[in-house]
C-alpha positions in Angstrom: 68.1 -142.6 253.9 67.2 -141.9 250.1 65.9 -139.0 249.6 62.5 -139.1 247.8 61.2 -135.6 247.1 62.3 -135.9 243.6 60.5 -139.2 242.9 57.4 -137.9 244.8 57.7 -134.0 242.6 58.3 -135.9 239.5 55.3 -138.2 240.2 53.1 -134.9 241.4 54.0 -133.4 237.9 53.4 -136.4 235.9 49.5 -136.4 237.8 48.9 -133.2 237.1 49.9 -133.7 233.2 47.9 -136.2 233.1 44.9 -134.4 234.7 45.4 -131.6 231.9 44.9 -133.8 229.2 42.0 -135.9 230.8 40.0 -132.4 230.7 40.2 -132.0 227.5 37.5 -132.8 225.1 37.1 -135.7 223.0 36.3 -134.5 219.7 35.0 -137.0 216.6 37.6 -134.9 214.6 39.2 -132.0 214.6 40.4 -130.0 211.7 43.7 -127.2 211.5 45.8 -125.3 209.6 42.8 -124.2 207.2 41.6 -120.5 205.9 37.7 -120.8 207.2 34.8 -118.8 205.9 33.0 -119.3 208.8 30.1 -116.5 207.0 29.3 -116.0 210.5 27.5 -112.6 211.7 31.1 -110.7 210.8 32.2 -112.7 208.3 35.3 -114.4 210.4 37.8 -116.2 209.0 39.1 -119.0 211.3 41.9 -121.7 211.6 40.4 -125.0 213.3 37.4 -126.4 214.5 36.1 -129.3 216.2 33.2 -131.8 216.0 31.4 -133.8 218.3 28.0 -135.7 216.9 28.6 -134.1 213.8 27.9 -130.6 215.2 30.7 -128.0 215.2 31.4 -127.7 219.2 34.8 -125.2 218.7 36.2 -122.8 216.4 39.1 -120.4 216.2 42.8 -120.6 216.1 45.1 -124.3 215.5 46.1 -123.6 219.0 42.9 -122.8 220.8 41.3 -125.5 219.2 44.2 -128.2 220.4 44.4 -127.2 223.3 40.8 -127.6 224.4 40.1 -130.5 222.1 41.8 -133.8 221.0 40.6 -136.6 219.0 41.7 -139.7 217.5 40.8 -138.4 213.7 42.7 -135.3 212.6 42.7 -133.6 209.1 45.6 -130.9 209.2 44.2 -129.1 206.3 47.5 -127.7 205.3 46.4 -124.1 204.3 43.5 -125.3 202.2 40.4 -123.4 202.1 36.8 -124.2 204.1 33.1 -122.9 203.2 30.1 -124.2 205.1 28.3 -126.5 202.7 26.8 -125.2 199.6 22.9 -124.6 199.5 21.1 -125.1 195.6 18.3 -122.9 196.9 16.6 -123.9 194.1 16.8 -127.6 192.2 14.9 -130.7 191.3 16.6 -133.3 193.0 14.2 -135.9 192.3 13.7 -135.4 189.3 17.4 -134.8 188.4 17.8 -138.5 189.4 15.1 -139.4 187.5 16.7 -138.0 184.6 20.2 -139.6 184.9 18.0 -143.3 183.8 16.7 -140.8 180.6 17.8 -139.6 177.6 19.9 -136.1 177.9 19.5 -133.4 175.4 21.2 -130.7 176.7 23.4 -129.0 174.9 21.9 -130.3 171.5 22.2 -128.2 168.3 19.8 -129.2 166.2 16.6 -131.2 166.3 18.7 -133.7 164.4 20.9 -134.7 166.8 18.0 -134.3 169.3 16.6 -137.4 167.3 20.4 -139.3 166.7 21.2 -139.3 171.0 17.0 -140.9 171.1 18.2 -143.5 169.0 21.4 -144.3 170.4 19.3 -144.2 173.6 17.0 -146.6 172.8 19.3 -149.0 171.3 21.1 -149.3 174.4 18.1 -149.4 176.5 15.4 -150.7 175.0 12.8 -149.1 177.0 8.7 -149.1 176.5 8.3 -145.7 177.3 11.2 -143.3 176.0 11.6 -139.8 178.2 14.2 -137.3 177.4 14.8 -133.6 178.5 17.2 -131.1 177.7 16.2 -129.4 173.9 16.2 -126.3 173.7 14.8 -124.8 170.8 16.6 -121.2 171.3 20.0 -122.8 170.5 19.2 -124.1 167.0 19.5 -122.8 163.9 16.0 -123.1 163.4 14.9 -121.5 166.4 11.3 -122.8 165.9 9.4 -125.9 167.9 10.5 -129.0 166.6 7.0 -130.7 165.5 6.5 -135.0 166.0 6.7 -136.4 162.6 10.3 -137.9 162.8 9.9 -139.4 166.1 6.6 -141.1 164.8 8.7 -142.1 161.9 11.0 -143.4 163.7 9.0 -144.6 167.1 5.4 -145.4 165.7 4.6 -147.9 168.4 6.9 -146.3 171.2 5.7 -143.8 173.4 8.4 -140.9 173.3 8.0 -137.5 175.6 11.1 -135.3 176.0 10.5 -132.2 178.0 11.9 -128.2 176.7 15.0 -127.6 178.7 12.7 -125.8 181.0 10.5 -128.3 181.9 7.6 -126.0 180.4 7.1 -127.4 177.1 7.0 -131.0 176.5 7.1 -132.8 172.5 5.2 -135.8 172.8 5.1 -138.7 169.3 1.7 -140.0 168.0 1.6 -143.2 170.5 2.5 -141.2 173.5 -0.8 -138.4 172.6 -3.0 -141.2 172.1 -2.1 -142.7 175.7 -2.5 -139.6 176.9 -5.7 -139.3 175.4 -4.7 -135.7 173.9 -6.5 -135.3 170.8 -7.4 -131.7 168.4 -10.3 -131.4 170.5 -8.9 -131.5 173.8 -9.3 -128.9 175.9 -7.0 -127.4 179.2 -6.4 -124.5 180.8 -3.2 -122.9 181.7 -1.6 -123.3 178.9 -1.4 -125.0 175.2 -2.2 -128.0 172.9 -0.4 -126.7 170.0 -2.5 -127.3 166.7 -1.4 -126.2 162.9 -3.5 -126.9 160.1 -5.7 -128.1 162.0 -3.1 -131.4 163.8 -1.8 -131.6 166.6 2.2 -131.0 166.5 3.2 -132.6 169.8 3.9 -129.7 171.3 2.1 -129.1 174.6 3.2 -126.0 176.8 2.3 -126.3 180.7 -0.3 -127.5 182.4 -1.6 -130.4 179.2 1.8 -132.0 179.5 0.0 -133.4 182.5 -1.8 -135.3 180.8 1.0 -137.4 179.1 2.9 -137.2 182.7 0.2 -138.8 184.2 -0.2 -141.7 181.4 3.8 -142.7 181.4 4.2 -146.4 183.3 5.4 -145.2 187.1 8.7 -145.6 188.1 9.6 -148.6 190.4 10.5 -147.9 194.4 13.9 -149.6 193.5 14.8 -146.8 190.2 13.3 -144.1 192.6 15.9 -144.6 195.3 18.5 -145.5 192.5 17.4 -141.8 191.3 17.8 -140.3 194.6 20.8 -142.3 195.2 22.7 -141.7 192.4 21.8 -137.4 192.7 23.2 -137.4 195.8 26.7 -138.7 194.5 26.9 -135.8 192.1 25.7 -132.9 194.5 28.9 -134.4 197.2 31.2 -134.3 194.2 30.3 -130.7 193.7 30.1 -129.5 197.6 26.6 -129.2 197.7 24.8 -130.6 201.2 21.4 -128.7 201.2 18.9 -128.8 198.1 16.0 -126.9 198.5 13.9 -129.7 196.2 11.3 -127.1 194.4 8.4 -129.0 194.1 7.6 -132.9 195.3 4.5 -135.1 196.2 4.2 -136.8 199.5 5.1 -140.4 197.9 8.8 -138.8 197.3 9.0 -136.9 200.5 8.1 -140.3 202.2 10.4 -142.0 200.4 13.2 -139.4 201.2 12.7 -139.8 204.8 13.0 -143.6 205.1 16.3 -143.9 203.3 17.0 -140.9 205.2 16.4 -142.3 208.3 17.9 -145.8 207.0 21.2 -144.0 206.7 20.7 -144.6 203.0 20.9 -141.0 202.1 22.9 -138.2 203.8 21.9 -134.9 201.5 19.7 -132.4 203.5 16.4 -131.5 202.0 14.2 -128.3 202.3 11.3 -130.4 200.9 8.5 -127.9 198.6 5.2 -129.7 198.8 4.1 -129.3 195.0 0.6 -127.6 195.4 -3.0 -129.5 195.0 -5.8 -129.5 197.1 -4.7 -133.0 198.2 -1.4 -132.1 199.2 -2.3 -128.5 200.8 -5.1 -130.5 203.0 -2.7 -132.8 204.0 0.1 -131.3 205.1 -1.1 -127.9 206.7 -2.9 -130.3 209.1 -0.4 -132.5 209.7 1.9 -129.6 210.2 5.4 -128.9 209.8 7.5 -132.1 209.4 11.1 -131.9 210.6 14.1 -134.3 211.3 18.2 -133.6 211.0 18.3 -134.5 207.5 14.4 -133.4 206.1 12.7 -130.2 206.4 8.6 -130.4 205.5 7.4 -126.7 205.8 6.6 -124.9 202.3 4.7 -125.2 199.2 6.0 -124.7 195.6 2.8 -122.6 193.9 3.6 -122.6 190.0 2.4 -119.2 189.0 3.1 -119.1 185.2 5.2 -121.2 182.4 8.5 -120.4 181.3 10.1 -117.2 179.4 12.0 -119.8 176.8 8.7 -121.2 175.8 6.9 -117.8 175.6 5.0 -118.9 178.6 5.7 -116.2 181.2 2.7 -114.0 181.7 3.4 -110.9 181.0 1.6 -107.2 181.6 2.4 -106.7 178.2 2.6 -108.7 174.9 6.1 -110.1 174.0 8.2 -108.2 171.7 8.8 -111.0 169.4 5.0 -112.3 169.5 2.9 -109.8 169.2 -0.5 -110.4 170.9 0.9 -113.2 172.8 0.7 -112.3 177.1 1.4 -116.2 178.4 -0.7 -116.8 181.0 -1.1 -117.6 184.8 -1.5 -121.3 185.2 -4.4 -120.4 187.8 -6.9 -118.2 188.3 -6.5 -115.3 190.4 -9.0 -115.9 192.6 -7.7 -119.7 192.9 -4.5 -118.4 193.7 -5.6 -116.2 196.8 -7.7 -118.7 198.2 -4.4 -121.4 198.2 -2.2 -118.6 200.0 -4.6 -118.0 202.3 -5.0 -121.5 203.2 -1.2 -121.3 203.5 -1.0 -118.5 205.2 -3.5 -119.8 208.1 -1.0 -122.3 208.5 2.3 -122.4 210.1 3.8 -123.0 206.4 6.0 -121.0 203.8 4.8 -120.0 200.1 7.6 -120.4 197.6 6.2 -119.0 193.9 7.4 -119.5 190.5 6.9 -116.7 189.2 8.7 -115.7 185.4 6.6 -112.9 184.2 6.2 -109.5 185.4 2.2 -109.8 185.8 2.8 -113.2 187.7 5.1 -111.2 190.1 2.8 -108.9 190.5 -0.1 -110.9 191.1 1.5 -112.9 193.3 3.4 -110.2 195.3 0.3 -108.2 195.9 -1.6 -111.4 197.3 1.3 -111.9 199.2 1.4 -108.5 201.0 -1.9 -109.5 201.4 -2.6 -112.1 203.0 0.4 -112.1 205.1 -0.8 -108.4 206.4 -0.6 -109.3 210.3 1.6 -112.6 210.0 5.3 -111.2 210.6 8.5 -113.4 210.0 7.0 -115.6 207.6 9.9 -115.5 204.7 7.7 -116.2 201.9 9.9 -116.4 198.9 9.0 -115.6 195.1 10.7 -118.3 193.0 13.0 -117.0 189.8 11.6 -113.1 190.0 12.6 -113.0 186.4 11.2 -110.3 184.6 9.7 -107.3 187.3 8.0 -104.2 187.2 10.2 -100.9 188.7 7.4 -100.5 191.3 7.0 -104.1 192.2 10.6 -104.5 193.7 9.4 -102.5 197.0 7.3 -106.1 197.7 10.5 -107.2 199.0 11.1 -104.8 201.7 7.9 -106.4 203.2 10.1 -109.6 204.0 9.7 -111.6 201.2 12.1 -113.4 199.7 13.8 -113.3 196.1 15.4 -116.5 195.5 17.2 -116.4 191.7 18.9 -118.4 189.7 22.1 -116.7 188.6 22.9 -118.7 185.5 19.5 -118.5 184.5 20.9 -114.9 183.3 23.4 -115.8 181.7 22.1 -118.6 179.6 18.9 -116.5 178.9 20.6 -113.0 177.8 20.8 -114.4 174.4 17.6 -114.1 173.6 15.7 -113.0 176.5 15.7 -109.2 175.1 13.9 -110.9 172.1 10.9 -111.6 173.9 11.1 -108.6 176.2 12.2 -105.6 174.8 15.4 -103.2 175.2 12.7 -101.3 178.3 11.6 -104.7 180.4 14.7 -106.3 180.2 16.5 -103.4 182.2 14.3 -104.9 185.5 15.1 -108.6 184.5 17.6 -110.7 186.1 18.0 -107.9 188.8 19.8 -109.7 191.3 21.2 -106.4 192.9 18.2 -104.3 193.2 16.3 -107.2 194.7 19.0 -107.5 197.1 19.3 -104.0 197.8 15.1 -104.3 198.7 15.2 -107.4 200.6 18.4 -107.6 202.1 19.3 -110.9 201.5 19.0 -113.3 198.5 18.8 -117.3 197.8 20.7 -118.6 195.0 20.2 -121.6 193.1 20.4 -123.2 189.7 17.2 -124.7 189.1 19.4 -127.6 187.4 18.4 -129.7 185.6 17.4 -126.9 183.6 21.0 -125.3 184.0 24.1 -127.4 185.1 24.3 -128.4 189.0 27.3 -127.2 189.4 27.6 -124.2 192.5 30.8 -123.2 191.0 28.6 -122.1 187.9 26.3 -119.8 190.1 28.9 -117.9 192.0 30.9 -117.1 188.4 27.0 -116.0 187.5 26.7 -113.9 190.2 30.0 -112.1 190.1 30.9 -112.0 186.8 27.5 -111.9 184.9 29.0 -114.1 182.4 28.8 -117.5 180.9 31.6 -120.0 180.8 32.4 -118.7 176.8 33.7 -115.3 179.1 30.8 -113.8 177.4 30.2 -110.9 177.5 33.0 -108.8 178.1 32.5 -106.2 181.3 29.0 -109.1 182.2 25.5 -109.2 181.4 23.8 -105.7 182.9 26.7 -105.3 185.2 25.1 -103.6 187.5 22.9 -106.7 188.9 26.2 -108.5 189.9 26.9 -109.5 193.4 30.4 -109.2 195.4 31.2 -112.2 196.2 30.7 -111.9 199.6 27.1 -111.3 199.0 27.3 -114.3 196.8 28.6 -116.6 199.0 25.8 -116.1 201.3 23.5 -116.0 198.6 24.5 -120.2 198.9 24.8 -120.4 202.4 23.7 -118.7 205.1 21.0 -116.8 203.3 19.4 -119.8 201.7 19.7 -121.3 205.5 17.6 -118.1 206.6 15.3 -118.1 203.9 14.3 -122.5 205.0 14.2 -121.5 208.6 17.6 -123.1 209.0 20.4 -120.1 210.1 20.5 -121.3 213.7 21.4 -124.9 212.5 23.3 -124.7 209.4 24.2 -122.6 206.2 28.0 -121.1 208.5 30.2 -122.7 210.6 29.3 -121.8 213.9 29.6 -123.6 217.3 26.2 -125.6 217.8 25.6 -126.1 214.0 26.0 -128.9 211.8 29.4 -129.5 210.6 28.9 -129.2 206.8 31.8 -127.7 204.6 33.6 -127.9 202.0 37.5 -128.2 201.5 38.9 -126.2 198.3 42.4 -126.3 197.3 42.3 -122.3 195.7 40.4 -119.7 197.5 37.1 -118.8 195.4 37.4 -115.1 197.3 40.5 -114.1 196.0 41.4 -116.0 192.7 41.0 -114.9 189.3 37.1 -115.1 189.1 37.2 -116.5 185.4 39.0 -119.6 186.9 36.2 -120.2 189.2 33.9 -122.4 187.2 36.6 -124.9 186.4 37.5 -125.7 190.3 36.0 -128.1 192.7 36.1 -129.5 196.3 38.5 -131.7 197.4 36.3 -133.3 200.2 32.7 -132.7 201.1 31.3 -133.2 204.7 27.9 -133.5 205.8 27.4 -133.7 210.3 31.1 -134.2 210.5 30.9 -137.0 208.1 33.3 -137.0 205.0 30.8 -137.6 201.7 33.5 -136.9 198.8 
């Protein structure tokens, strides 16, 4: 008689194989091999993790994570490197897009070839209302305002409006004035109509450019979600998965969220509510507004103009203009009774604020009104230019959130309008830190480039992309980079609410990373601006 222990031990074996691998998980991928920054709580450094519904449901070791998970997609990483997506803690997503369908100026040298690319522009586009941004005055030969006569010679029955680098000073041609109804007699405050010899030049600074904002033709649904579209590409191509958008009306943020939930747009947004009466009303009763992909729950309060544009209010005149302070775009008393509206809500505060009498304005109506509301991670916007005494605001739980390129495109002539004294407490990305205990980075592009890669070299190395200046910018502001990689991740993630869904990779957050083929921690830092991401994921999704 055969014997059939064999058969029947062979078959027991085979069963209980098969029983092994049944209980193990079904990922939607799984990635090895791969030096992780997970920028957890200890700042771990992993091997592999899984995904399932786009949210990260194992991490560790190429052998814990295969043999608890398998999948049917697999990316052996093959020693590459992995950050958790990139925050801009800071940006203007919107209108970034808006901008790729107008005229750039950046980088111009002269108001010369600001007019030559408006040409070229307009003979390629042929369009009824010409908008530009980009100039910047500082970087000219003639460091002076350009004024509107060429652009009226050249454009006398086109509108033509092209915003200051900054977004804080806008030159606007005859035809675009008289649309906007802007004439030597018109008045606004918070700001100015510039007037010599008794005409207007074009140049309006703050709150009148308004006025010719609010006269140019709106753009179509289609070239808004072209715009939004189109941003998106270019934040994936550079890593980035979260923009904190600094500033938008509810039209947009509507917008946003159908293509959003359309599956038409993938990029996360911390939405600012730009602040009106309107929009406050609205929104602090509705409440806060929150799906996977959109994040409703702050306001962006504009406390002052820009430092470029002599704007910035300051507690004392500016060095290279005497008896010129800038000025606060509201009222004081306006601007308590809006964060106390805000603060009666359930919803965050973010400030612009350049100037050190903005920052302290705002910082003491802050501490404030927020005497008996703990946890509520009110951030000051830029924190440019502060007073010694003012940093201790941030110990109270408020929030710097900088711009490190901002420094280093600014330390060229920032001390100019500041002084060797004030410029010692500007651009202190250290100190705040040291205060605060955390700090969101951002670029504010487009007023500086969108690339992340930019900010972290920023940070570190207090230098531009020239490798100037030798040793960095005020040294002693720079961030390890440690501190700056959290500066665009899980920092900016705590400072939207967000650490417990995103901003490291965790188990139970959102897979978004990042795949780099040099490691940004270790490498020569002045190669760090000229590398990008390989691949860019967003929920487990690959984006780039």
């Amino acid at each position: 008689m055969m014997n059939l222990k064999p058969y029947l031990l062979a078959l027991l074996t085979t069963s209980v194989f098969a029983q092994k691998v049944q209980k193990k998980i079904q990922a939607d991928l799984i990635v090895t091999n791969a030096k992780v920054y997970t920028v957890n709580k200890n700042f771990d450094n992993a091997e592999a993790f899984a995904i399932v519904n786009g949210k990260i449901v194992g991490i560790g070791t190429s052998a814990e994570v295969n043999k608890k998970y398998v999948s049917k997609n697999n990316i052996n990483a093959k020693d590459k490197f992995i950050y958790p997506g990139f925050y801009d803690a800071h940006a203007h997503f919107y209108s970034y897009g808006l901008n790729l369908q107008r005229v750039d100026l950046r980088g111009t040298k002269s108001f010369d070839e600001v007019v030559a690319k408006i040409i070229a522009f307009q003979k390629e586009k042929n369009l009824d209302y010409i908008q530009g941004r980009g100039w910047d005055q500082n970087d000219w030969a003639i460091k002076e305002f350009p004024t509107k006569e060429v652009l009226d010679k050249y454009f006398p029955n086109t509108p033509v409006a092209i915003s200051r680098i900054d977004g804080h000073a806008l030159l606007a041609n005859s035809k675009a004035l008289a649309m906007a109804g802007i004439t030597e007699k018109t008045k606004v405050e918070g700001g100015e109509i510039e007037i010599k010899n008794g005409k207007l030049t074009g140049i309006l600074i703050d709150n009148p450019m308004e006025l010719v904002f609010s006269s140019i033709p709106k753009p179509s649904k289609e070239i808004q979600m072209k715009a939004l579209q189109e941003a998106e590409k270019v934040m994936f191509d550079y890593g980035l998965t979260t923009i904190n958008e600094a500033g938008l009306e509810r039209e947009t943020i509507d917008l946003i969220d159908e293509l959003q939930e359309n599956n038409q747009l993938d990029i996360n947004i911390y939405a600012m509510v730009a602040v009106s009466k309107q929009n406050v009303d609205y929104y602090t009763q509705l409440g806060i507004q929150k799906t996977d992909k959109l994040n409703v729950r702050s306001f962006k309060f504009v406390g002052d103009g820009a430092l470029g544009s002599r704007g910035a209010c300051l507690h004392k005149a500016y060095s290279d203009k005497p008896k010129h302070f800038g000025a606060l775009l509201s009222p004081v008393k306006e601007i308590r009774s809006v964060a106390q509206q805000i603060a009666d809500s359930e919803f965050q505060m973010n400030s612009h604020a350049i100037g050190d009498s903005t920052n302290t304005v705002l910082l003491k109506i802050y501490k404030e009104v927020l005497a008996d509301k703990p946890d509520r991670r009110w951030k000051i916007e830029h924190a440019q230019i502060m007073q010694e005494a003012d940093f201790d605001y941030f110990k109270l739980g408020i929030i710097p959130s900088v711009q490190p390129t901002h420094a280093t495109s600014d330390m060229y002539w920032a001390q100019d309008r500041v002084g060797k004294e004030r410029i010692k407490n500007s651009y202190a990305y250290k100190k705040m830190l040291g205060k605060a205990g955390l700090i969101a980075l951002g670029t504010d592009f487009p007023i500086e480039e969108v690339n992340p890669m930019y900010t972290f070299y920023a940070a570190v190395a207090r230098k531009d992309l020239k490798n100037y200046p030798q040793g960095g910018f005020q040294p002693e502001n720079a961030l390890t980079r440690e501190e700056t990689l959290k500066g665009m991740t899980i920092w900016a993630a705590y400072s939207n609410f967000e650490e417990n869904e995103k901003g490291s990779l965790e188990e139970g957050k959102w897979a978004d990373f990042t795949i780099f083929d040099v490691d940004i921690m270790t490498m020569d830092i002045d190669g760090v601006p000229y590398v990008k991401p390989i691949h860019t994921f967003i929920k487990g999704k690959r984006v780039k």
